[in-house]
N, C-alpha and C positions, 0 to 999 in steps of 0.2 A: 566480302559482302557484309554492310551494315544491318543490324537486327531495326525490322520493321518499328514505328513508331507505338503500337501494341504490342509486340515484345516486352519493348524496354516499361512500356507499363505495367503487365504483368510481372515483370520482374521487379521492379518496385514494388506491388503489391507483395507477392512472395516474400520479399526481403522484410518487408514490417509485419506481414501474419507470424513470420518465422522470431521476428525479432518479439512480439507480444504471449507468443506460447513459450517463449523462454522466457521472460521477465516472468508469467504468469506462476510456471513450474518452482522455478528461481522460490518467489515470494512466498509461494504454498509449504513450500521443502522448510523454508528460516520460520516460516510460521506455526509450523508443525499442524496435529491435528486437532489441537485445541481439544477442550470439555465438552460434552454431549451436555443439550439444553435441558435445563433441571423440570422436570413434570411440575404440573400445576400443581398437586399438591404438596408440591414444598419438599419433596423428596429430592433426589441428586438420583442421577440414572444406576451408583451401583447400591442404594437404596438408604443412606445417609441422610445427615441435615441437610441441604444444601446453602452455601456459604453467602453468605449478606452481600448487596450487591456496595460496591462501591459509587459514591456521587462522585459526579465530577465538581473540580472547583478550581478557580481561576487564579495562578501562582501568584500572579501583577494584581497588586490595588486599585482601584478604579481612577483615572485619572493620571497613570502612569504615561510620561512619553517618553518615545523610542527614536533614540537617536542615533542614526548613523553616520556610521565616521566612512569619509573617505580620504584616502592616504593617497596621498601625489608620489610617482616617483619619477626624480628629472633626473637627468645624467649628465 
């Protein structure tokens, strides 16, 4: 007997909620628990300076182009 057409849905479903609470765990675990956000007053949570934030800045010059290669392969 073949599984009902909502079956195989829910079974799909199942398979990506299962597949997203592993990635989710996965990322959490390599990310660790990260620093507790520093109080407004300038302290760090275990009662320190807390540490200058870093800007972001953009590696490429402005006006950089990005070329990609693509490689043939014949036989």
């Amino acid at each position: 007997m073949q599984p009902s057409p909502m079956e195989k849905f829910m079974a799909i479903v199942k398979s990506l909620i299962l597949r997203a609470m592993v990635v989710y765990f996965v990322m959490s675990f390599i990310r660790g628990n990260g620093s507790k956000p520093a109080a407004s007053s300038g302290q760090s949570a275990d009662g320190g300076k807390a540490p200058p934030s870093l800007a972001s800045s953009n590696i490429f010059p402005n006006g950089t182009e990005f070329v990609s290669i693509i490689i043939n392969f014949t036989l």
